[in-house]
C-alpha positions as CSV (number, residue, x, y, z in Angstrom):
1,X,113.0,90.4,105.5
2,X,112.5,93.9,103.5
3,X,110.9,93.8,100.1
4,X,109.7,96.3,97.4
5,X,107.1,96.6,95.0
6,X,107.3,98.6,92.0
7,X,105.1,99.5,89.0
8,X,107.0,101.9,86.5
9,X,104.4,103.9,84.4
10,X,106.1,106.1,81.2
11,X,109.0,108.0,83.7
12,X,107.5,107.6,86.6
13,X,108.5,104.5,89.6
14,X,105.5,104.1,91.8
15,X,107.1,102.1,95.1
16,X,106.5,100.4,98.3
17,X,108.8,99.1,101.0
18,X,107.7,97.1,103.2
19,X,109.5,94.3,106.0
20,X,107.8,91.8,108.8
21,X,110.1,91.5,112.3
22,X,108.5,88.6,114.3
23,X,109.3,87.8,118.1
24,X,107.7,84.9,119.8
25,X,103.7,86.2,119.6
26,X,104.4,89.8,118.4
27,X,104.5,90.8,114.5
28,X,105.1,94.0,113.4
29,X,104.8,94.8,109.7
30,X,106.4,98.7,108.6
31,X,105.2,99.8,105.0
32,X,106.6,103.1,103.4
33,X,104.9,104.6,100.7
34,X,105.7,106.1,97.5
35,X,104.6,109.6,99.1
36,X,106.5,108.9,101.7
37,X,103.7,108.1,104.0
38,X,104.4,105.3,107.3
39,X,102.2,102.6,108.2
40,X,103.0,100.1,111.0
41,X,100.9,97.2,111.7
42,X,101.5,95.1,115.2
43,X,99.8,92.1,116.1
44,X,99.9,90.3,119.6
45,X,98.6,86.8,119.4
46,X,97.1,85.6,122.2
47,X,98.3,88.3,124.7
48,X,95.1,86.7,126.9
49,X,94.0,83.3,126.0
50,X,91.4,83.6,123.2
51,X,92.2,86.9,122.1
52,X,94.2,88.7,119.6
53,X,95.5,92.6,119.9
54,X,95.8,94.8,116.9
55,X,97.5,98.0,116.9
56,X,97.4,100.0,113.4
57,X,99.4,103.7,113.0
58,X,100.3,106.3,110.3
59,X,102.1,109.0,110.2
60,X,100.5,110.8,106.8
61,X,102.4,113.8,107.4
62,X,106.0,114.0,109.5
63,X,106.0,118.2,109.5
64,X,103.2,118.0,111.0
65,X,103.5,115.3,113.9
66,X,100.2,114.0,113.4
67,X,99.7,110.3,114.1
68,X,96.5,108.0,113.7
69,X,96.7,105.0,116.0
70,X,93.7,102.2,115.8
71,X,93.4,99.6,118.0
72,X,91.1,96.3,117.8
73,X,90.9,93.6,120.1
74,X,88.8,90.4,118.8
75,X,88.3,87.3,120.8
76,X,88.6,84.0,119.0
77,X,86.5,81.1,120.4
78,X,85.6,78.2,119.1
79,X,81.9,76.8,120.1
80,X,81.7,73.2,121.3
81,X,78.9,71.4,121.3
C-alpha cells in the first residue's frame, strides 16, 4: 500500500510518501520526503531464532551519493522461571 501525508500551511504543501512491501519475515518500509530525502527501513523477523535484524538507510543527498546505513540486531527472549 502507498499513502501520503500532507499538511498545507498558507501556499505551501508539506508531504510525505510512504508504502510497506511485506514477504513472509521481511518488511521493508520506503518514506520520501518533502525535500526529497529517502529513508528505507527493513526488518527481518527472526532470521535466527530469538532475534530480530534491522537495517535503516538514507540517502539525504542523491548528487552527492552519500548513503547512511544503520544496522541493529536485538535478541528477544523471554525468561522462564
Amino acid at each position: 500500500a502507498i499513502t501520503s501525508t500532507g499538511m498545507k500551511k498558507g501556499v505551501l504543501l508539506i508531504a510525505d510518501v510512504n508504502t510497506q512491501l511485506k514477504k513472509k519475515n521481511i518488511s521493508t518500509d520506503v518514506i520520501v520526503d518533502t525535500n526529497s530525502r529517502l529513508f528505507a527501513i527493513v526488518s527481518i523477523d527472526e532470521p535466527a531464532p530469538g532475534l530480530k535484524e534491522f537495517f535503516y538507510f538514507v540517502v539525504p543527498d542523491q548528487r552527492s551519493g552519500k548513503v547512511t546505513i544503520i544496522t541493529s540486531l536485538k535478541v528477544l527472549y523471554e525468561w522462564v522461571f
